[in-house]
MIDOSE-1310 file (N, C-alpha, C; in nm, 2 decimals, decimal comma, always signed):
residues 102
xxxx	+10,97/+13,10/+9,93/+11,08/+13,17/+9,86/+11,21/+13,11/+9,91; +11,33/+13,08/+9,85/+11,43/+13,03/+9,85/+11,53/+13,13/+9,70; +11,66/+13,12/+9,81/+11,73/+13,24/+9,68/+11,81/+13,08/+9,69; +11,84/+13,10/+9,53/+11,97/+13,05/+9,44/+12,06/+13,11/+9,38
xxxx	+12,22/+13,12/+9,42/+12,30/+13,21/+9,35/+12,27/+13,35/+9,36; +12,21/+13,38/+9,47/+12,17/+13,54/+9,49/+12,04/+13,60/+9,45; +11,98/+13,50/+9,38/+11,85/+13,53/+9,35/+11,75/+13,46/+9,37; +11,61/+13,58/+9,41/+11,54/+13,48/+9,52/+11,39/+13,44/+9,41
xxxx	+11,37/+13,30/+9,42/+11,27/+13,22/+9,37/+11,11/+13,18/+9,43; +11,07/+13,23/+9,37/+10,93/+13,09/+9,45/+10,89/+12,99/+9,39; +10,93/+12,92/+9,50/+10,87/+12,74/+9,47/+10,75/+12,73/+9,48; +10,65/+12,64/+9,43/+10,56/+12,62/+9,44/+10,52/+12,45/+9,41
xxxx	+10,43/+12,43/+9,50/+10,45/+12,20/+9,51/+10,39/+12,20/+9,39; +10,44/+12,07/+9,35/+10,38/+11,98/+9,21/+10,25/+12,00/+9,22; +10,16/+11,95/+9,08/+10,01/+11,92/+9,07/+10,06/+11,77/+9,13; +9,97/+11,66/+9,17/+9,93/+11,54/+9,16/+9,81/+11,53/+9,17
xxxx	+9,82/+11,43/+9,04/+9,64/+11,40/+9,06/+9,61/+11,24/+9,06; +9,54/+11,18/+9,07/+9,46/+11,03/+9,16/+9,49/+10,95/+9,02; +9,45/+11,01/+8,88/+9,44/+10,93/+8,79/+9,54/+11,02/+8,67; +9,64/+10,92/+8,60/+9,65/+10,99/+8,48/+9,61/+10,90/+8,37
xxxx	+9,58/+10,96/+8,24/+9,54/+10,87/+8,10/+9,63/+10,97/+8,00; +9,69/+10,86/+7,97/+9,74/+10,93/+7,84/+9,74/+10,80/+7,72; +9,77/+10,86/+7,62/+9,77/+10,79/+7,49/+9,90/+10,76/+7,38; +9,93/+10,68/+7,37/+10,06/+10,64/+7,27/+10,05/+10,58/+7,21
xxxx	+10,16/+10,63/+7,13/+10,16/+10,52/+7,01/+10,19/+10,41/+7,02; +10,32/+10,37/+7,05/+10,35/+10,24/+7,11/+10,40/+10,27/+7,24; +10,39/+10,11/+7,33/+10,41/+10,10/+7,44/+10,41/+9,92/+7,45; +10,49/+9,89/+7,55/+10,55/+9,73/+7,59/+10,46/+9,71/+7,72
xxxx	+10,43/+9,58/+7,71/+10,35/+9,54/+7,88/+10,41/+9,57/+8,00; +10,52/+9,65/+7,99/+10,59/+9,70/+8,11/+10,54/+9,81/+8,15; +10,53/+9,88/+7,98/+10,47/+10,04/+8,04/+10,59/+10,12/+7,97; +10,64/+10,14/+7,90/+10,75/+10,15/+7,85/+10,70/+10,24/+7,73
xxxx	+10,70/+10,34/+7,71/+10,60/+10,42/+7,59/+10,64/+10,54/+7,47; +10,61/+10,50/+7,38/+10,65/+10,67/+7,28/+10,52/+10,69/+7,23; +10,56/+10,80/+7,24/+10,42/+10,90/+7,17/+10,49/+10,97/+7,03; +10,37/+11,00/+6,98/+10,38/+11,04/+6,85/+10,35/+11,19/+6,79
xxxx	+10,45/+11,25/+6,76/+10,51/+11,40/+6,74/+10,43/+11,54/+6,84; +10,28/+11,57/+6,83/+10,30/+11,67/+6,95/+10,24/+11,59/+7,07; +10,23/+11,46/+7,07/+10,20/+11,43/+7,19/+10,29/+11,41/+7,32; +10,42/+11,43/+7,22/+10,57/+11,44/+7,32/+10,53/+11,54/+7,41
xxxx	+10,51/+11,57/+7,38/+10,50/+11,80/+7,40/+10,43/+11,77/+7,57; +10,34/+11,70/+7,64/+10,24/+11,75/+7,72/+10,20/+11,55/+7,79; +10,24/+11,47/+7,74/+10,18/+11,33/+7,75/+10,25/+11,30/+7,88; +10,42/+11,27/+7,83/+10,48/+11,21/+8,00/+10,49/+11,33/+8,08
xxxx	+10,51/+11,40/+8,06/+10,45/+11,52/+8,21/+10,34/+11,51/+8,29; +10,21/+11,48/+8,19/+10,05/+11,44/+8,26/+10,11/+11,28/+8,35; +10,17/+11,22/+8,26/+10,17/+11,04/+8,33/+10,29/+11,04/+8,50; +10,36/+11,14/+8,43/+10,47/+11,13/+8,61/+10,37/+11,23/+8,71
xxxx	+10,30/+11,31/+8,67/+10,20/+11,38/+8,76/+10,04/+11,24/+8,84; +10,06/+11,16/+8,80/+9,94/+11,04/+8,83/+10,01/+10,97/+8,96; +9,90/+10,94/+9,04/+9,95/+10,87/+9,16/+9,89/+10,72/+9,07; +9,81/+10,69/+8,99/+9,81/+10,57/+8,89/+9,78/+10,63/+8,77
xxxx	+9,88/+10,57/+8,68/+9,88/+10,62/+8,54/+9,86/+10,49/+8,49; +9,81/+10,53/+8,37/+9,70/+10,43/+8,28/+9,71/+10,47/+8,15; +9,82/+10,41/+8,04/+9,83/+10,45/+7,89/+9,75/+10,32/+7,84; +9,66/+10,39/+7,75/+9,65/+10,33/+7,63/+9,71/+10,35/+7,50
xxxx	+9,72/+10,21/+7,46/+9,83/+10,22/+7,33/+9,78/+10,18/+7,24; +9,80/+10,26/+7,12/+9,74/+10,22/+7,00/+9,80/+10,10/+6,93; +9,94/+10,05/+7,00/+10,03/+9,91/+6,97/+10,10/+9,90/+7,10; +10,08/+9,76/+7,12/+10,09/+9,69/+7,23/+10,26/+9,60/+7,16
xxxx	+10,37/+9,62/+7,15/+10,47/+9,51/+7,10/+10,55/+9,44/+7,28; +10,61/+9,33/+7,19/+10,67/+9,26/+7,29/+10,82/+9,32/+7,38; +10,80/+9,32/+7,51/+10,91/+9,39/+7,62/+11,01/+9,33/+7,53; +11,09/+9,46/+7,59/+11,26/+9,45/+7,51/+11,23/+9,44/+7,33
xxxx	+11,12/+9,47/+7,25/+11,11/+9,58/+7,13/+11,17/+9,72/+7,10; +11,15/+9,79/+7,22/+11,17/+9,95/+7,16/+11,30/+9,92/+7,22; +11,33/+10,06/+7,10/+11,46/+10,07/+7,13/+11,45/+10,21/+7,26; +11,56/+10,15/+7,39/+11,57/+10,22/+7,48/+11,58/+10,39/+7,47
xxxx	+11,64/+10,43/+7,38/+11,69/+10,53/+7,32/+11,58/+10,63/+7,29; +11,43/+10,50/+7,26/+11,30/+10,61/+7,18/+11,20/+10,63/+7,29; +11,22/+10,56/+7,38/+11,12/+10,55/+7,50/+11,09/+10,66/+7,56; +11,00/+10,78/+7,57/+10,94/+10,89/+7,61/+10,93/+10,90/+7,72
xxxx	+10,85/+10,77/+7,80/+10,81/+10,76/+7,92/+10,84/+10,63/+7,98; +10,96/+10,61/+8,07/+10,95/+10,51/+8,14/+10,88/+10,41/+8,19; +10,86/+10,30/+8,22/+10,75/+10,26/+8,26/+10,76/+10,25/+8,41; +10,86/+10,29/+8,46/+10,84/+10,28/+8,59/+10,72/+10,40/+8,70
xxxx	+10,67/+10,49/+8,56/+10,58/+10,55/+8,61/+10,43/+10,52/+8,52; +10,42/+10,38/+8,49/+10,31/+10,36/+8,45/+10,26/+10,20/+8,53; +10,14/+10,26/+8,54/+10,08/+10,10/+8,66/+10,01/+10,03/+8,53; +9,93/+10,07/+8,39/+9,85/+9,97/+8,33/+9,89/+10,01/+8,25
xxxx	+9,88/+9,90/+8,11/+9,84/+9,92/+7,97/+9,73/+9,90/+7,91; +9,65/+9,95/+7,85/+9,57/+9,92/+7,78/+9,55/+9,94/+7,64; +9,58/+9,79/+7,56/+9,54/+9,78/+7,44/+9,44/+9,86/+7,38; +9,47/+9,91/+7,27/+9,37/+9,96/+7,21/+9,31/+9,89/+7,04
xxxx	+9,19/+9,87/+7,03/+9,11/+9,79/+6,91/+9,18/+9,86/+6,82; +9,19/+9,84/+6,66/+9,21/+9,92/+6,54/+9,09/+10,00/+6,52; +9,00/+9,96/+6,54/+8,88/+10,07/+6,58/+8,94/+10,18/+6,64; +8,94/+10,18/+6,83/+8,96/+10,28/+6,84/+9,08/+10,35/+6,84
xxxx	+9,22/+10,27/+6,80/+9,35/+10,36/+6,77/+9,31/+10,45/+6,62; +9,24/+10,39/+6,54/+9,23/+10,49/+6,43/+9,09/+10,60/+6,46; +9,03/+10,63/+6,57/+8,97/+10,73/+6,61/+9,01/+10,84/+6,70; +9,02/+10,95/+6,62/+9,09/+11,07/+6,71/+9,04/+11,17/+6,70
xxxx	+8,93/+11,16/+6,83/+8,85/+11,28/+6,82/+8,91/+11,42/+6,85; +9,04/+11,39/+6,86/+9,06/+11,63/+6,87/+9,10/+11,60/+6,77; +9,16/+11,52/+6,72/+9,17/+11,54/+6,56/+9,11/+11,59/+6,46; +9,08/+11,71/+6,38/+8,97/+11,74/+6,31/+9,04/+11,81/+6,21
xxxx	+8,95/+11,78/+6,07/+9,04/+11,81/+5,91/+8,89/+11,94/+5,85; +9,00/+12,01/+5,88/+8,96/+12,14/+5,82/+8,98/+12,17/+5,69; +8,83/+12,21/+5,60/+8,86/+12,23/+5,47/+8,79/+12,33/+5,42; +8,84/+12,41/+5,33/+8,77/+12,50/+5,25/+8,71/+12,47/+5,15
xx	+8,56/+12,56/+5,13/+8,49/+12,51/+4,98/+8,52/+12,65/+4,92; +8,55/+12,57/+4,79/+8,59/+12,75/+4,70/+8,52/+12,76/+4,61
């Protein structure tokens, strides 16, 4: 417990965990990464919580491409990139298309 401004709080430590993986859309060999609409939501939170973070990208472009401005996640908190095939960037298994038969 720790008060701020008169009111008292509990802190509680970070998660860290050994490994993080996350997935983007694009990303530069530095590590440099944007994700794509709800993966903003939950992706660079998981990758600054990794004592080694490891994105794979579904596009790999050349350092100094993105524009600084769109970059999600730094790369100073990412140790690898890994390319990903057109195979498996167009495979997304939580992805699932729900349909009704009428």
């Amino acid at each position: 417990m720790r008060e701020f401004h008169g009111v008292p709080q509990v802190l509680e430590e970070s998660i860290v965990t050994d490994f993080a993986l996350v997935r983007a859309a694009v990303a530069d060999p530095m590590g440099n990464a944007v994700f794509h609409a709800s993966a903003r939501n939950f992706n660079p939170n998981a990758a600054t919580a990794g004592r080694i973070t490891i994105v794979e990208a579904e596009e790999v472009v050349p350092t100094g491409a993105l524009d600084p401005d769109a970059v999600h996640l730094p790369g100073i908190f990412v140790h690898r990139v890994v390319a990903l095939t057109p195979e498996q960037a167009a495979h997304k298994a939580v992805e699932k298309r729900m349909t009704r038969s009428e």
